[in-house]
C-alpha positions in Angstrom: 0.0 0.0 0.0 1.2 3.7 -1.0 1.0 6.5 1.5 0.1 9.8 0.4 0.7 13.1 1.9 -3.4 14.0 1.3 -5.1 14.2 4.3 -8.3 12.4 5.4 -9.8 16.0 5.3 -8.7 16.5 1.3 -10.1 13.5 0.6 -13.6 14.6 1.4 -13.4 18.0 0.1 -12.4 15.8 -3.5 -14.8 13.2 -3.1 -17.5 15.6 -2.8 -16.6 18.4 -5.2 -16.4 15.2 -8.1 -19.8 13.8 -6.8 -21.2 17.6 -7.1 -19.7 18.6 -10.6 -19.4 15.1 -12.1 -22.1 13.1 -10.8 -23.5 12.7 -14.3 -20.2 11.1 -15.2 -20.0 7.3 -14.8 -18.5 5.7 -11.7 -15.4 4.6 -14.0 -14.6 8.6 -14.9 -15.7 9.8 -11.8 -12.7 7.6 -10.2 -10.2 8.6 -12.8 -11.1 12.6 -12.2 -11.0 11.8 -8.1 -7.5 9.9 -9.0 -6.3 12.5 -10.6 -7.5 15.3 -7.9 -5.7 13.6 -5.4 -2.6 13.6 -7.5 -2.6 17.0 -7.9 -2.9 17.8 -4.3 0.1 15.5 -3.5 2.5 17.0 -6.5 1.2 20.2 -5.1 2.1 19.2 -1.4 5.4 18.0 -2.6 7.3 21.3 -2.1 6.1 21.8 1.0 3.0 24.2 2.2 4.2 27.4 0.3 2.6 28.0 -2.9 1.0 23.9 -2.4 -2.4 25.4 -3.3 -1.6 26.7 -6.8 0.1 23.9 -8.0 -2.5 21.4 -6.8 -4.9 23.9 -9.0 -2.6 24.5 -12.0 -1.8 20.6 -12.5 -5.3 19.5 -11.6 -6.8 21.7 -14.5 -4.0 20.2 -16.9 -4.6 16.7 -15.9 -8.4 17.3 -16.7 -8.1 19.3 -19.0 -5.6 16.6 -21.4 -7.9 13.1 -19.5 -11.0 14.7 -20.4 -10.8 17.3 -23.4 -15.0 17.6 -23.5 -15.3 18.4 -19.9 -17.1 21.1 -18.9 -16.3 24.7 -18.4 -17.5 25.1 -15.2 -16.9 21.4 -13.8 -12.8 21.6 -14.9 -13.0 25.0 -12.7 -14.8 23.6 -9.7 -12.6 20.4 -9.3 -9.3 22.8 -10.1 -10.2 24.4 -7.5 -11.6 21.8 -4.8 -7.9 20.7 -5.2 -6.5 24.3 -4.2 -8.9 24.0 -1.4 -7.5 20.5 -0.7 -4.1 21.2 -0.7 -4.8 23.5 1.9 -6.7 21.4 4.4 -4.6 19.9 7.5 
């Protein structure tokens, strides 16, 4: 098992920003866009606290921006930035 630095508290915020802006998305995409969420938030953790948040935004729109090239406007922007909010929890 694989340890990530994402808290039990970033975990939620992403789980329930993907079930609010991508719950008409099956369950298969709807893992892949949580996967990737949590992703960002750990690349964006990886240099420490300072700056953590933008990263975890900035890669988490690229990553769903190149996975899923028809996604939504306004759902790319929310989960971009549930993962800033992430990256920021505890």
């Amino acid at each position: 098992m694989t340890t990530t630095p994402v808290s039990s508290e970033s975990l939620h915020v992403l789980s329930r920003a993907v079930v609010e802006h991508a719950n008409a998305e099956n369950i298969r995409t709807r893992t892949t866009m949580l996967t990737l969420c949590i992703e960002s938030v750990a690349f964006g953790l990886e240099c420490g606290r300072s700056g953590a948040a933008t990263r975890a935004r900035s890669a988490a729109h690229l990553l769903l921006e190149m996975t899923y090239p028809d996604l939504d406007a306004d759902t790319l922007h929310e989960l971009s930035i549930a993962c800033e909010r992430a990256a920021t929890c505890g």
